[in-house]
C-alpha positions as semicolon CSV with decimal commas, in nm:
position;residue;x (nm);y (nm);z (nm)
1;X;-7,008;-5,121;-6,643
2;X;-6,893;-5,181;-7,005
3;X;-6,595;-5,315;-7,127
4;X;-6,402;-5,087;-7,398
5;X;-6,409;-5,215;-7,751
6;X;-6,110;-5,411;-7,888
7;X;-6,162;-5,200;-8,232
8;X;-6,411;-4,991;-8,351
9;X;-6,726;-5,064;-8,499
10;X;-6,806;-4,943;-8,872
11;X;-7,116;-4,974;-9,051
12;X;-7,050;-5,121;-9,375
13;X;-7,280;-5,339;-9,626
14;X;-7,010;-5,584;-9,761
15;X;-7,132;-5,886;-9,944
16;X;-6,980;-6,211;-9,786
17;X;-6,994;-6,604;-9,865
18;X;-7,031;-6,814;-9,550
19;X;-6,985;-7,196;-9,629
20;X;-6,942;-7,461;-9,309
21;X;-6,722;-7,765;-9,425
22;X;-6,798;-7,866;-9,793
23;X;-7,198;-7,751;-9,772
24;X;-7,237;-7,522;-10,082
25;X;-7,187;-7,139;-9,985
26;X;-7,419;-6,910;-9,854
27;X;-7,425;-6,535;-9,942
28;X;-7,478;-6,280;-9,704
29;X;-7,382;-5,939;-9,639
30;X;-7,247;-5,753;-9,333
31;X;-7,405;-5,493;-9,119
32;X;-7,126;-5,365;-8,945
33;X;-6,771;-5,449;-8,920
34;X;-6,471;-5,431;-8,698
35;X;-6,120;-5,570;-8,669
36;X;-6,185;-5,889;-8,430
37;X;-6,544;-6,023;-8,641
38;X;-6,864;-5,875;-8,797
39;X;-7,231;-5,884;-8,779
40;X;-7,345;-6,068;-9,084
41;X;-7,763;-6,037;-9,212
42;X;-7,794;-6,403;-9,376
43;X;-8,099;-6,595;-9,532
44;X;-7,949;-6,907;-9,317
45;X;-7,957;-6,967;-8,937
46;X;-7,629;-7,084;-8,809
47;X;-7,606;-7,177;-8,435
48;X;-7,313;-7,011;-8,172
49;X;-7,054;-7,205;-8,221
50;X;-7,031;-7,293;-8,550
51;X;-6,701;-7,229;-8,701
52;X;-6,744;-7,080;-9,085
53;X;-6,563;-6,988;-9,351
54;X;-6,632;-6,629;-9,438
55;X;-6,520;-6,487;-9,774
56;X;-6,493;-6,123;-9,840
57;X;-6,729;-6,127;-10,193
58;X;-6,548;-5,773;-10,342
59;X;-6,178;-5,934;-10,267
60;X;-6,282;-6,299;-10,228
61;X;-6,033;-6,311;-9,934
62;X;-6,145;-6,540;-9,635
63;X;-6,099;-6,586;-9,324
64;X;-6,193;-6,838;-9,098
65;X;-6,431;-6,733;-8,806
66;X;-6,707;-6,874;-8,576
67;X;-7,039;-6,754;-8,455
68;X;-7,090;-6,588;-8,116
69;X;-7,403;-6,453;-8,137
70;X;-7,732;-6,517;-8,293
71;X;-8,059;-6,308;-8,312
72;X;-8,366;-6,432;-8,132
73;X;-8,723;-6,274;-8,313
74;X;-8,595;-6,151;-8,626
75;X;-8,831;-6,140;-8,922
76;X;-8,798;-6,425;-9,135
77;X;-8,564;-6,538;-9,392
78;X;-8,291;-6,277;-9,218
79;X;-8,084;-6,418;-8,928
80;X;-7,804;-6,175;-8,780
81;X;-7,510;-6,325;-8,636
82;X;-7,226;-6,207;-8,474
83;X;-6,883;-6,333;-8,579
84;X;-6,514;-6,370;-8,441
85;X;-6,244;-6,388;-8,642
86;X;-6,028;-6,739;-8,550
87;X;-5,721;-6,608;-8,725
């Protein structure tokens, strides 16, 4: 049995900076999108558990957030991650 979403999921390509501490910023893009985090495509691996900065790249808001999920056997140079927002 499946839990209910919190919010529901949208399907949006937003382009997105993800930096961890002060190492230099990494753009990305999202593949879908909800209230409570996002599934970001990125040219870096990050592990679960990282906390990130993430920063809208249309609005250049940002939020803190931290991975919870990470691909296994994705074609290189693309890692998906899912992400939780902390705030």
């Amino acid at each position: 049995m499946t839990e209910p979403r919190r919010s529901p999921r949208l399907l949006a390509r937003i382009p997105v900076n993800l930096t961890v501490g002060q190492d230099p910023a990494v753009q990305a893009s999202t593949a879908v999108v909800n209230r409570h985090g996002a599934l970001v495509l990125s040219p870096a691996g990050f592990a679960a558990g990282t906390v990130l900065t993430i920063q809208n790249g249309i609005t250049f808001q940002a939020t803190e957030g931290r991975v919870v999920w990470v691909s296994q056997g994705r074609p290189p140079r693309t890692s998906q991650t899912g992400r939780r927002v902390c705030r």
